[in-house]
N, C-alpha and C positions, 0 to 999 in steps of 0.2 A: 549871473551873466551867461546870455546862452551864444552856444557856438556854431550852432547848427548843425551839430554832430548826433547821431543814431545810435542806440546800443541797446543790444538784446541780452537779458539774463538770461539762459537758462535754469531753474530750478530757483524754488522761495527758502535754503534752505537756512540758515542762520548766517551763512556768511552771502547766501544771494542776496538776502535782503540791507545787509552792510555794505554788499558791493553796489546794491543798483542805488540805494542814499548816498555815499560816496560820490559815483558818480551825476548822481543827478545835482548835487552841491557843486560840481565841476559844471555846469550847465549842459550837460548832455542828456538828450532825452530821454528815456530808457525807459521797457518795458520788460516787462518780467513775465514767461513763461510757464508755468507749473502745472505737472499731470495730473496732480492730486490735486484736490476742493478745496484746499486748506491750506496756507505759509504755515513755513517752520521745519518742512520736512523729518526729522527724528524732534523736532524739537516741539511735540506738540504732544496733544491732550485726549480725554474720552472719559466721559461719566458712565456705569454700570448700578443699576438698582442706589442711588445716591450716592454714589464712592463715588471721586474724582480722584481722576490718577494721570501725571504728567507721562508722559507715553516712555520718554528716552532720557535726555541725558538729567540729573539728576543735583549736580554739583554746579556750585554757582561762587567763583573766585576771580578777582581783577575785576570788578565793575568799571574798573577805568574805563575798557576798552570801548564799554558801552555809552559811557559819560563823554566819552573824547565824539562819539557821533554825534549825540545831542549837542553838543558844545561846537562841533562844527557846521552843524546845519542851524547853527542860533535859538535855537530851541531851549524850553526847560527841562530836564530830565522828568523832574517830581512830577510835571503834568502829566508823564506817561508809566512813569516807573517807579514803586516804590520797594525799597530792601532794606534789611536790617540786620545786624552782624548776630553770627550762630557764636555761640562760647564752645559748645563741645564738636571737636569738626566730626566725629567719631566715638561709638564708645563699641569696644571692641572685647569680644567673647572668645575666650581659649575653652578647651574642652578639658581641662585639668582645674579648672571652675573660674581661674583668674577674670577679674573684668576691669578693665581699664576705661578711663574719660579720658578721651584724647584732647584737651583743651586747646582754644587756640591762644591762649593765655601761656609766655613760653616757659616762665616760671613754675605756672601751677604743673605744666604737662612734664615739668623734669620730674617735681615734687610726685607726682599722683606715679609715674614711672618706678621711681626710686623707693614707693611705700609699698606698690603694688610687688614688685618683680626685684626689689634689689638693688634693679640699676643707678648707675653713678648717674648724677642729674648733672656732671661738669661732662662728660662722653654726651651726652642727650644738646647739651647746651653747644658744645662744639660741634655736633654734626648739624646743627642748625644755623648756625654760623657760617660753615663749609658752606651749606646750600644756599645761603645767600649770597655769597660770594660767587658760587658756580653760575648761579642766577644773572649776576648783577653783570661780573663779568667776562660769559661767555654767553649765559642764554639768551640775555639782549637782543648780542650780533644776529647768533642764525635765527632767533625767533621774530624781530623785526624790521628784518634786511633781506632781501633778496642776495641767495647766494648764486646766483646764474648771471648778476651784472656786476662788470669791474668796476663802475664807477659805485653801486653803492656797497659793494667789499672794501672799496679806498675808504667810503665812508665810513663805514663800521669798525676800520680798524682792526678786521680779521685775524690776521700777524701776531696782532699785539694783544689781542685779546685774548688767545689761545697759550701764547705764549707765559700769561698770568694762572694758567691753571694745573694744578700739582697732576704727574704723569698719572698716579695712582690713577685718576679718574680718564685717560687718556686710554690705558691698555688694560680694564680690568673689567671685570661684568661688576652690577648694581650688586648682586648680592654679598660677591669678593670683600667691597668696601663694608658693604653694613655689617656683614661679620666678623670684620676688621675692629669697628668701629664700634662697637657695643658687646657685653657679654654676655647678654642675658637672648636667649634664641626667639626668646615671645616679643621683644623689640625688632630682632631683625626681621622676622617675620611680618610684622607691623610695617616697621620701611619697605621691605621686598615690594608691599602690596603698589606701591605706588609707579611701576611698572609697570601695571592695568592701565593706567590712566590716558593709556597711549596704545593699548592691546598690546603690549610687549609681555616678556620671558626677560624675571630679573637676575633669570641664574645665565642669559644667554646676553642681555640689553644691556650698554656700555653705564660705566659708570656713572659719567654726565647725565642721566636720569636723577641723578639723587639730586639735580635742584628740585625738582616738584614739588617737595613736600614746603619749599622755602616760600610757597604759594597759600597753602592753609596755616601756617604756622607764626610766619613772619608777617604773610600781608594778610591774611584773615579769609573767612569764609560767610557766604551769607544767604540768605533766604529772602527770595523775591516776591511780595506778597501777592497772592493769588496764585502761588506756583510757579516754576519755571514756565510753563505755557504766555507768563506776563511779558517774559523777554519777548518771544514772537510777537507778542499781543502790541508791543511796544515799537518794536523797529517797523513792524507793518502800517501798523498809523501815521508813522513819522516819514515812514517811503511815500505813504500818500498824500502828505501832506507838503513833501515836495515835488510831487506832484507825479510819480513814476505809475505807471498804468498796471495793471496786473491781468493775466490771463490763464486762468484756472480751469481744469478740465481740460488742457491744451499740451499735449504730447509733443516735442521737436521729435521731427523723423529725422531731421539731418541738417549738420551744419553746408552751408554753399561758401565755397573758395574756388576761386582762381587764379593763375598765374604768379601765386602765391599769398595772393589778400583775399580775405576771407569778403563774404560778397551778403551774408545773412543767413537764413535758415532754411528749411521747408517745414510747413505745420497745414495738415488736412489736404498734402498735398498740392502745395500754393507758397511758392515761395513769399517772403516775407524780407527784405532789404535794412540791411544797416552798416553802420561802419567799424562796428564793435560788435563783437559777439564774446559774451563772458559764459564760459561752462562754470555749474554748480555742481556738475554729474559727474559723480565717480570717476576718473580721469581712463579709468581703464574701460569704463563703458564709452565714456564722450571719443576716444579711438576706434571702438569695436564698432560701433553702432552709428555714432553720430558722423565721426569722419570716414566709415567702411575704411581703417586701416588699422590690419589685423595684422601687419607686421609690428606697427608701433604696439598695440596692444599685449601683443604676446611679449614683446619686452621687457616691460612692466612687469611682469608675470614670474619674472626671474627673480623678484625681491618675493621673500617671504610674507605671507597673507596675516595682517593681524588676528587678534582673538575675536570673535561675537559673543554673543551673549544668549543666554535663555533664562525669560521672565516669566513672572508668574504675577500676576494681579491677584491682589487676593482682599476681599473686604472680608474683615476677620468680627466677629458677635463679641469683640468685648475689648477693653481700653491695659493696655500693660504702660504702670507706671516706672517700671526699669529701664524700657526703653525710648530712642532719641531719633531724631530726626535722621539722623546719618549712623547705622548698625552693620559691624560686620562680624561672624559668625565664623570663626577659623577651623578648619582640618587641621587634622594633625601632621600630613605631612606636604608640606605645597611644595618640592620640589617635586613629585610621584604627579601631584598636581598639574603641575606645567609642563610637565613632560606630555602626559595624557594631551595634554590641547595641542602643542606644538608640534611634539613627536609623533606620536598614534592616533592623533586627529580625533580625541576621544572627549567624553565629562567624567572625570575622575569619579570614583561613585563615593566619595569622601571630597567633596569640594566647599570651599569656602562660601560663606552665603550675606548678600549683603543685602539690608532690607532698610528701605526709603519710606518715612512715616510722616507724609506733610501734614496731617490732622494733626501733630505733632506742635502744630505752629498756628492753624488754621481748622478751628475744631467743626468748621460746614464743608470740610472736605470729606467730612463722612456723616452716617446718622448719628444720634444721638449716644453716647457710651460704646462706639464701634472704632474702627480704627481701618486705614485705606493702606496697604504694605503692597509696595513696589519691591519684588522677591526676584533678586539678581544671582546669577551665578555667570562664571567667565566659561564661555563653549568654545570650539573649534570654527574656524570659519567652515561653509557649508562643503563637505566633498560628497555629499551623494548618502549621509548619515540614515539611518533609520531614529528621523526624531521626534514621531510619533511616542514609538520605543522610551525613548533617552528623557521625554514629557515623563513618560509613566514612572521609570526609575527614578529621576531627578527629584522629583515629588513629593518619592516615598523616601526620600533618602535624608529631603531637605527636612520633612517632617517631622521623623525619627530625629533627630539631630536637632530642632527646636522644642521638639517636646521630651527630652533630657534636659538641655540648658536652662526650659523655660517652663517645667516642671507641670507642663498643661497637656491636654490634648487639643492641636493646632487644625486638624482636621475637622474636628467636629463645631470648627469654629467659624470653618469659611462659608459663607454662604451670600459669595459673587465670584466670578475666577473669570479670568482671560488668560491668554498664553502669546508671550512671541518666542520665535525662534530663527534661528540666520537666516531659513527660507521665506519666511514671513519677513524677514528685514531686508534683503533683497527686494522683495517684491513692491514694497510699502515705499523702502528710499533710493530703492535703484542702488545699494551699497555693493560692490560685485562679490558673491561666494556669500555675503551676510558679513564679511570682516568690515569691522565697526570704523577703523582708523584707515584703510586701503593698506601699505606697505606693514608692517610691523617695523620695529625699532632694536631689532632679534640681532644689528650688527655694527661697529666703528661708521662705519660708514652711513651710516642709516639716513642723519641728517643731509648729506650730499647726496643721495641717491634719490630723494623724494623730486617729482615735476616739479619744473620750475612755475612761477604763475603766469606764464606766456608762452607765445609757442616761437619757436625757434625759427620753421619755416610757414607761418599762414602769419604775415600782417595784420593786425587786427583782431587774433583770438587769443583769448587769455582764458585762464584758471584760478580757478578760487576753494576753496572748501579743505576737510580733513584729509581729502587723499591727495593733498598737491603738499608745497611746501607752504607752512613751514608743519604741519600736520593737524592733528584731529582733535577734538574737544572744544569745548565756544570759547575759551580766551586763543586760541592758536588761530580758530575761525574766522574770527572777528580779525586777527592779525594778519592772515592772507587778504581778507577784504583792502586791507589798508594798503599791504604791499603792493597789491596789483595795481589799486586805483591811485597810488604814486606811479608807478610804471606808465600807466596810460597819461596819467599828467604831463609827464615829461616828451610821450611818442605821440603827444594829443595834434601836432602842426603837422606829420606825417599820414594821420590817419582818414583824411576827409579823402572821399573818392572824387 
């Protein structure tokens, strides 16, 4: 049903293109913006000498979020997407030799714990427990409600939700509990990690973190064929095919508001009119830049910068049958770790290393007997680092440290590389500093202090993506898409000029 209402996306990037389907399911017409040639913004792709390597995010949980779009725009999913559930979400390397299969089987993953390291499989069984409960009944609220409106906190039952969850997790950091909570240090270490997931510090990030893990464990983890680059591949088709316009190569220079409603854009210097205008961009750039207010901006500024990352592409001359689709490679000591990123704004030179092997699943994502590793480690967001430098160290350090564990020489293996690093990620998704998530999760309050998905004083303009609420990674993504385009459902008789 169309309404004769206008709405401009800015940016294609996994939750633009949720938000302009959404909307355009509401009958609003909408066109989408993007600087870059490409939808998906971090969510996309690049082949090298035959390696195919998904550029960014990596991890693929809640397909609901995804199912719930095709299912509202009537659509079949399977005609555009197909996935299939991973068993091991992780298999994890300590430098004391231990190797763990993080199953997503909750049984096997006590048993494989308890063979491996000792640990009690009833502590393993109970902390996952806890996380779904933290999950069920707390993560819900802030993750698929808007906390910035009274009516949908009446809805959510905020009060009472909060009210179900043990203090422990109320006044304590992520790490408190898991140390609490298990005795063996190669478990908690293993949970701590799940504070990345958000670019948070889990000796620093409130407890309520520890539902995460109630995400691969409990509701499963999976592999989208063709790569993550299908998810793009998939909501882009389905935007077009409800009919949303796209405009690539196509920079906004700036949003237009007046007298409090937003009034459209400017792009090649030519304003452009609607009645909607949704940012996809960094919330701290779409002030800086888009609304030239550098008061609101620097405000923003006051919440601590999440973590970035630096990657290393690497098509490697030969096939290791040890390893899985999803590997991470442990330091010995990650609280020296996380201080370095948080505190000293540094890369540990002993950092954890996590390596993403889709040929794993998909043996034409590389050549023949080779193998395509997406080589992750968590960095600083960008303060002016020499990362030229921290490439060449990072390199040699991740080397050394795969070729101990993996009893090879890794170097003389590679032969295709690419690199990114937070300035390169900056530049590529407009993320400001290169911090992956915008705020970090570094405080109790972290959840309230994120942007709301609207703006308080412009009419008409709303927020979407990892740096608003409810934050960053593609199931949160996909959830800001949702909360907004309710938002606008409800402010939709308000907004015709």
């Amino acid at each position: 049903m169309k309404n004769n209402l206008k709405a401009i996306v800015i940016g294609s990037g996994i939750a633009g293109l949720a938000s302009a389907i959404r909307l355009a399911v509401q009958g609003i017409e909408v066109t989408v913006f993007e600087k870059n040639d490409y939808p998906g913004g971090k969510l996309s792709d690049f082949e090298i000498n035959g390696f195919h390597f998904d550029a960014g995010p990596c991890l693929f949980v809640q397909p609901q979020n995804i199912e719930e779009l095709f299912e509202l725009a009537n659509e079949n999913i399977t005609d555009y997407l197909e996935y299939i559930p991973v068993n091991v979400a992780c298999k994890y390397f300590y430098e004391d030799g231990i190797e763990l299969n993080a199953y997503t089987d909750q049984e096997k993953f006590a048993r494989e714990l308890f063979e491996k390291t000792g640990e009690d499989p009833n502590r393993v069984k109970k902390y996952l427990q806890q996380s779904s409960k933290l999950y069920h009944n707390i993560g819900t609220v802030f993750l698929n409600y808007s906390l910035h409106k009274r009516k949908s906190l009446f809805k959510a039952r905020l009060i009472k939700a909060v009210s179900t969850v043990k203090w422990k997790y109320l006044f304590n950091s992520m790490n408190t509990v898991n140390s609490s909570s298990f005795t063996k240090p190669h478990i908690v270490q293993l949970f701590n990690r799940y504070a990345t997931y958000n670019g948070s510090d889990p000796y620093k990030a409130p407890a309520m973190l520890c539902l995460i893990p109630h995400l691969e464990y409990n509701e499963g983890l999976y592999y989208p064929k063709g790569g993550m680059i299908s998810i793009t591949n998939a909501l882009y088709k389905l935007a077009l095919k409800k009919g949303v316009q796209f405009q690539f190569n196509v920079p906004v220079q700036r949003i237009i508001y007046n007298e409090g409603k937003v009034k459209g854009i400017v792009v090649n210097n030519q304003n452009i009119y609607a009645d909607v205008v949704v940012s996809n961009v960094d919330i701290y750039c779409t002030y800086k830049y888009l609304l030239n207010n550098n008061i609101e901006a620097q405000k923003l500024l006051k919440q601590e910068r999440s973590s970035s990352a630096l990657v290393f592409y690497w098509g490697i001359n030969k096939k290791f049958p040890q390893l899985h689709l999803h590997n991470v490679f442990f330091g010995r000591d990650q609280k020296a770790e996380f201080d370095h990123i948080f505190r000293y704004k540094k890369i540990y030179h002993d950092p954890s290393v996590y390596i993403n092997i889709t040929s794993k699943c998909e043996e034409k994502h590389s050549p023949a007997g080779k193998e395509n590793w997406f080589v992750m480690v968590n960095a600083p967001a960008n303060a002016g680092q020499n990362w030229n430098a921290y490439k060449q160290q990072c390199k040699a350090n991740i080397i050394a440290r795969l070729n101990r564990r993996l009893q090879t020489d890794i170097e003389s293996l590679i032969e295709a590389e690419e690199t990114l690093d937070p300035v390169s990620i900056e530049t590529k998704t407009g993320s400001f500093m290169g911090a992956l998530y915008g705020a970090s999760s570094n405080s109790r309050r972290a959840a309230f202090l994120r942007h709301p998905n609207f703006s308080k004083h412009i009419q008409g303009l709303y927020f979407t993506g990892g740096t608003v609420h409810p934050g960053g990674g593609i199931p949160l993504c996909l959830k800001s898409a949702k909360i907004m385009s309710e938002i606008i459902a409800v402010d939709i008789k308000h907004l015709k000029h």
